[in-house]
Each structure stands twice: as C-alpha cells, then as structure tokens.
C-alpha positions in Angstrom: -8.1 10.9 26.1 -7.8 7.8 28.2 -6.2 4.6 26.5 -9.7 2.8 26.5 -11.6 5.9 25.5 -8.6 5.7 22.9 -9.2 2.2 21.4 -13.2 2.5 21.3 -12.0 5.6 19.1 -10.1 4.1 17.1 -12.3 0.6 16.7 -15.2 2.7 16.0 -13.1 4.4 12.9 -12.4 1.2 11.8 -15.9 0.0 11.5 -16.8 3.4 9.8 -14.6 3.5 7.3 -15.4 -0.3 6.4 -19.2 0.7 6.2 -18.2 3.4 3.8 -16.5 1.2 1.7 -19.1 -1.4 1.7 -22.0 1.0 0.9 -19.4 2.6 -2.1 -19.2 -1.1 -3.1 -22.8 -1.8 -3.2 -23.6 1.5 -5.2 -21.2 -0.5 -8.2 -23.2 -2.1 -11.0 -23.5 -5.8 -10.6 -21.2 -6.5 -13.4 -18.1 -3.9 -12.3 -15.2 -6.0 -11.1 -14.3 -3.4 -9.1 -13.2 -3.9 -5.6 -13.3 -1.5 -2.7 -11.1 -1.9 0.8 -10.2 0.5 3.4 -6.7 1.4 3.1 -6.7 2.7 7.0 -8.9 3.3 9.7 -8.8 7.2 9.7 -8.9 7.5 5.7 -8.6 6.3 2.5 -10.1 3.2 0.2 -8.3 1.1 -3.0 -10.0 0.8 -5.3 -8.7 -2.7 -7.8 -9.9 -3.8 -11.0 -10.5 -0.4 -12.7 -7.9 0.5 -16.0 -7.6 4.6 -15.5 -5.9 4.2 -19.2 -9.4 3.8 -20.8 -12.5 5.5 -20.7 -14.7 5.1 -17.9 -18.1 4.2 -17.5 -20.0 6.9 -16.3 -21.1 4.5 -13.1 -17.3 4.3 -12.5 -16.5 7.8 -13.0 -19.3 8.7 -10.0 -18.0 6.0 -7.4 -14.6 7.2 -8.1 -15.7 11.0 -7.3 -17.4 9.5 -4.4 -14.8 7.7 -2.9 -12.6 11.2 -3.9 -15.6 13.1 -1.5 -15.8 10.6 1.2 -12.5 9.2 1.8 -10.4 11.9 0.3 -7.6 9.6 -0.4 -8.2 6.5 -3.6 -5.2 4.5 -4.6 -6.0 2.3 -8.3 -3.4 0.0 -8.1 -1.6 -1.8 -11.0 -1.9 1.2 -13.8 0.1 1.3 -16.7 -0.3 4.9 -18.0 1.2 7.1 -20.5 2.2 10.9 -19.9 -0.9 11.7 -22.0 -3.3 9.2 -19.9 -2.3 10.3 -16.9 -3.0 14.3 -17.6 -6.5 13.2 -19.4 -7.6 11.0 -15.7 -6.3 14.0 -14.1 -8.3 16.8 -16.6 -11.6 14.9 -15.8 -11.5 16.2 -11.8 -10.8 20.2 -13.6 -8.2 22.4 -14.7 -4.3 21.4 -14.3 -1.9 23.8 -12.5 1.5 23.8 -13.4 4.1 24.0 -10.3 5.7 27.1 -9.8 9.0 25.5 -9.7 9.4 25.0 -13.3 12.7 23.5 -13.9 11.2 20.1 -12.7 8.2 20.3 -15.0 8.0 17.1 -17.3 9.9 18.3 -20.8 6.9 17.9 -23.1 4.1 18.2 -20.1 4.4 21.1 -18.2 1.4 20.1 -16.1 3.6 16.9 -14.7 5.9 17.8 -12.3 8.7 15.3 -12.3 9.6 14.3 -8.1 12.4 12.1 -8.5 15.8 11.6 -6.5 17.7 10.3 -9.5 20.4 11.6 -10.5 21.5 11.2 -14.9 24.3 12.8 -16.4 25.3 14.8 -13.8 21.7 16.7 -13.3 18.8 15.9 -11.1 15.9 13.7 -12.9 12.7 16.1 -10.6 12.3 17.5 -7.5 13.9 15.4 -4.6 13.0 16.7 -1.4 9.1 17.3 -2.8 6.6 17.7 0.4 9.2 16.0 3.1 7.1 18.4 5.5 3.2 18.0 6.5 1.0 20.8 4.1 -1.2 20.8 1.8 -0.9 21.2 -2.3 -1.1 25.0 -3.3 -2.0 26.3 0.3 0.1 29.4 -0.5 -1.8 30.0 -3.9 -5.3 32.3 -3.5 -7.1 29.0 -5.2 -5.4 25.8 -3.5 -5.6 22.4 -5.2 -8.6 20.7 -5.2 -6.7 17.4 -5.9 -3.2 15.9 -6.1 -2.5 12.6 -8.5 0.2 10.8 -8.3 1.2 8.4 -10.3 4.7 6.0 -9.3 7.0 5.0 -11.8 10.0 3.8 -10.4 9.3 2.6 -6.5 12.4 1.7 -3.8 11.4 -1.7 -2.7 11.7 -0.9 1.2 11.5 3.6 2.0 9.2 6.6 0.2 5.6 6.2 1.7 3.7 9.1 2.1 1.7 10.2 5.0 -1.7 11.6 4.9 -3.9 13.0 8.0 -7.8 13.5 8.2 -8.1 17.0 8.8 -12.1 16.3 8.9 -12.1 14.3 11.2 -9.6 16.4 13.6 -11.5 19.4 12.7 -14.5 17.1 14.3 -13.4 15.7 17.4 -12.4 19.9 18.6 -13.9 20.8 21.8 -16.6 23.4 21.3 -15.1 26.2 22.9 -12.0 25.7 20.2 -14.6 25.3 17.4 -15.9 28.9 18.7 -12.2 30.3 19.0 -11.4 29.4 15.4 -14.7 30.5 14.0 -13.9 33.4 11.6 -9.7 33.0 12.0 -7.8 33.4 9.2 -4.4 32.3 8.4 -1.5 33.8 6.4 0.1 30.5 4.0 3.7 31.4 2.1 5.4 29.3 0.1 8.8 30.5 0.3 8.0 30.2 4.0 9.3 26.7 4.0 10.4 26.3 0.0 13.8 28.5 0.8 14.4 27.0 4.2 14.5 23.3 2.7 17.1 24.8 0.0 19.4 26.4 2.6 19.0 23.3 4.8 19.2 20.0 2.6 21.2 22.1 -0.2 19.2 20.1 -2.8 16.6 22.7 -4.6 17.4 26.2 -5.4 16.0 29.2 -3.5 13.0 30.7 -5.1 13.9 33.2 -8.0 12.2 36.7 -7.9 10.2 35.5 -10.8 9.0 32.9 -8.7 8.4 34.6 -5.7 6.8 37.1 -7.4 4.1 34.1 -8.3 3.3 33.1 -4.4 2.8 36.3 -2.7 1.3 35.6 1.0 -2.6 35.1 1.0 -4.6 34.4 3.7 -7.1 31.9 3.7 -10.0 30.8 6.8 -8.7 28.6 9.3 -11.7 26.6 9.5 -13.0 25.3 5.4 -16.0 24.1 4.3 -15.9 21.2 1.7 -17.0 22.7 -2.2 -18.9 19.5 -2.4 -19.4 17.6 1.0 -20.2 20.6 3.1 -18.2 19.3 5.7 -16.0 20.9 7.7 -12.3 21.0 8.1 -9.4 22.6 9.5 -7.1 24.5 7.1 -3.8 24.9 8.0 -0.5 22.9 7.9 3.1 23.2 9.2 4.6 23.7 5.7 2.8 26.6 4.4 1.1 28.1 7.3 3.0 31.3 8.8 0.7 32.6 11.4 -2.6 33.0 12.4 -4.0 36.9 10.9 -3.9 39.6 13.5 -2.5 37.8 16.1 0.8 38.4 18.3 3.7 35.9 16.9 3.6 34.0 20.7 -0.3 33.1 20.7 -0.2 32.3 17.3 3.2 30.1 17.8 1.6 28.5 20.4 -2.4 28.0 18.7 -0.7 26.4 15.9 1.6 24.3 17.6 -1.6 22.9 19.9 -3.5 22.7 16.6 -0.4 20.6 15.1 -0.2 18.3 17.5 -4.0 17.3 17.4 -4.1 17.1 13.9 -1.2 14.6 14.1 -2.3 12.1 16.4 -1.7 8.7 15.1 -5.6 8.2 14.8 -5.8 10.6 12.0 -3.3 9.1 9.8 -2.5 6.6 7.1 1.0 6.1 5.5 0.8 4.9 2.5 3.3 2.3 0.9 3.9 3.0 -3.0 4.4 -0.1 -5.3 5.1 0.6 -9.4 2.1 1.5 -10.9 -0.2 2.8 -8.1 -1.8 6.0 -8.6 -3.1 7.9 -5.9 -5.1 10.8 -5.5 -6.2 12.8 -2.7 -8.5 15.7 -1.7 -6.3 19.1 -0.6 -9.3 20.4 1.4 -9.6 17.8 3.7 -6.2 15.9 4.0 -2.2 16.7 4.6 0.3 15.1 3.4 4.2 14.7 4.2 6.6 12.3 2.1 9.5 10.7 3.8 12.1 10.8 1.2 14.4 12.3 3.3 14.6 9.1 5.1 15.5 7.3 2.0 18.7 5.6 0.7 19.9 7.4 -2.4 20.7 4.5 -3.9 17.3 3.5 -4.0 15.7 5.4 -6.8 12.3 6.5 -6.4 10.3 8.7 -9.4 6.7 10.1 -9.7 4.6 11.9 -12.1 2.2 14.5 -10.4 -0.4 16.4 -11.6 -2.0 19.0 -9.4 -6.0 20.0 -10.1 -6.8 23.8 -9.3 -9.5 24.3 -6.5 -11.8 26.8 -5.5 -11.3 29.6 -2.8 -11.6 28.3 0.4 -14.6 29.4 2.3 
C-alpha cells in the first residue's frame, strides 16, 4: 500500500473509531457520568466514571457489553477492587476458567491467576514472562476465552504495556482471493508449543508437567471465526499458539502463516496500551491478540496483575 493510500487508511480509522465512541456515548442515559474516548485508531475505547466495585445499572451493563462487541478492547480506569469484586465483574460476562498453570493461581481464588515479576522470600509472587508473545487467551483449549480481564495492581512507572491487534479489521482488508484460500482452513493451536520453549529459553517458568500437558492436547480450530455475537468476521490464529495450518506440508504452511503474521501486525492494526494502578482492562479473544512486553522490563521495577479469563464458545 502506498504511503498516501496509507494515511487515508489510517485517518479514516481514526474517524471511525471516534464515531463509534460517540454513538456508544449518546446511547448513555442523560444522567450517567460516564465518559467514552477512543484509546487508538485501530481499537479500543475508555470508558471513565463508572465504579466496577458496585452494581451496575442495567443501561451500564449493556454499553459496557457494547463497547466489549464493538471495540473488543475497554479499559475502566481508576478501580479500586477486591479479589472478590473483581471475579464477580468478571462472572457477569460467563463462566471463569482457571489457568492450567496452577502454581500461580491466586491462594484463595483459583480463578485469578497472579502475573507478577516479584520476587518475596526467595519464591516468585505469579507468572513473569505471561503472554511476552502475540496469541490469543486459551487458543490451545477446544473452547477458547471469550474474554480476558485484567486488573493492575502494582504498575512500573515507565515499561509493561501490552499490545493488542484488530484481527477484524485484518481479517477485512484480505484480498479476495486470500479470503477464498482460507475459507474452510483449519489450524492446529498447542500450548506447550510455545509454553516449554519460553521455560527452556528465559529459564523463568517450569516446563509443562504430564498432568498438565495432559490438559492441552492439540485441537484444531477454523482459521477464519465468526463473532458469537457480532457476526463479524475474523482471522484466528496467532504466533504463540498456532502450529500449522491442517493438512498442509510444514513449508506452505511456514510460509502462509508467516504472510498472515506480518499482515496482521502492521502498525495500523495495533494499540499498545500503557497500564496505570488501578486500570482494568478487558478484551475480546475472538477478535484481538495480544503480546506483553515484560521481557523488556527492569526487574527492579515491579509490575503485578490479577487476571481472570471468561470461557468462550467453539469457534465456528
């Protein structure tokens, strides 16, 4: 794509997502003090003045689920929650899936995994190296999440965003004739695939135990997915999780993925997303990927999170 065909792209994102957050806006009760912005061009809205630790009005609730369907990526800002709060917000979007790696599960919550690079009395506080790939949550599991929340406790003033892409809005700009070619392709997604590679290569997590890989055997899943709710389109696949395309010789499917990778990638389909204390942030696994960057970050600057991950449907 030409550099000016690039910008009118990228302008013309802008001024979507902008309208999207307007019309959310103006679907808000008259007295709400909520406020909607765009977080970036290719996805993503903040949502201030709502306090996650209470009830919500039922008005709230729905522009929160629409901004969830739309966007795919909310951030609340300035939230004070509790361990119970937290999995009772998360509860209302479906059922909680504990992680698989259950030695980083919160000690009284096992549906909050701890992600955390502190280290206290000698052990490690969570998971350190969580997601410092691009995937998306539960991929390897034959129902992958439907959402991810995540909730910052203690935030490094400078270090740890996340980055998100817009696998929507890839899956939309495809030629036809790739649109046609991935019709019907399936994909094989494997956790240990990347899980036991990041424990032989940053020597922070321990490999998989057989109970554990007994838990993610390989499933396959379509490479194109259609949104439960939207009915939109997406591509499916990501660079952590994703092994190879079904049926096809390891070189072609090296090389689809690869193409597919770098498309997805482009800097016009992402948002990196800067963490203060307090934000929490939720996202929508069948239309986004994510990657953290903790393995950019200072040790000494302690960063931990609380997640909870919502269990989806199978993809279709």
């Amino acid at each position: 794509m030409s550099s000016a065909r690039t910008r009118a792209a990228q302008a013309a994102a802008v001024q979507a997502t902008s309208l999207q957050a307007t019309a959310l806006q103006a679907t808000l009760p008259q007295a709400t003090a909520l406020q909607v912005t765009p977080l970036s061009p290719a996805l993503g809205v903040r949502i201030a003045g709502v306090d996650l630790g209470r009830p919500l009005a039922a008005a709230t609730w729905t522009a929160c689920e629409r901004a969830f369907v739309e966007h795919h990526l909310v951030s609340f800002p300035g939230q004070t929650l509790t361990e119970e709060q937290l999995l009772a917000f998360s509860r209302r979007l479906g059922e909680l899936e504990p992680h698989v790696l259950s030695q980083y599960h919160h000690p009284q919550h096992p549906e909050v995994l701890l992600l955390s690079n502190e280290v206290r009395d000698g052990k490690a506080a969570g998971l350190a190296d969580a997601g410092t790939y691009w995937h998306s949550d539960l991929s390897y599991k034959a129902r992958p999440a439907r959402a991810t929340v995540l909730y910052g406790i203690t935030i490094p003033d400078e270090g740890g965003d996340t980055l998100f892409a817009n696998l929507e809005r890839a899956y939309e700009d495809l030629s036809a004739d790739m649109k046609h070619e991935l019709a019907g392709l399936k994909a094989v997604h494997n956790y240990a695939y990347r899980s036991n590679q990041l424990a032989a290569e940053l020597r922070v997590r321990q490999p998989l135990t057989p109970e554990q890989l007994a838990a993610t055997p390989s499933v396959e899943h379509p490479v194109v997915r259609t949104h439960p709710i939207s009915g939109r389109k997406s591509l499916f696949i990501n660079p952590g999780f994703t092994v190879r395309f079904a049926g096809m010789p390891d070189a072609e499917s090296d090389a689809l993925k690869q193409r597919l990778f770098d498309h997805c990638l482009q800097a016009r389909y992402q948002c990196r997303y800067k963490w203060r204390p307090g934000n929490l942030l939720l996202w929508d696994n069948a239309a986004v990927m994510h990657a953290a960057t903790t393995r950019d970050l200072d040790p000494s600057r302690h960063r931990t999170l609380w997640r909870t991950t919502v269990r989806g449907d199978e993809p279709v």
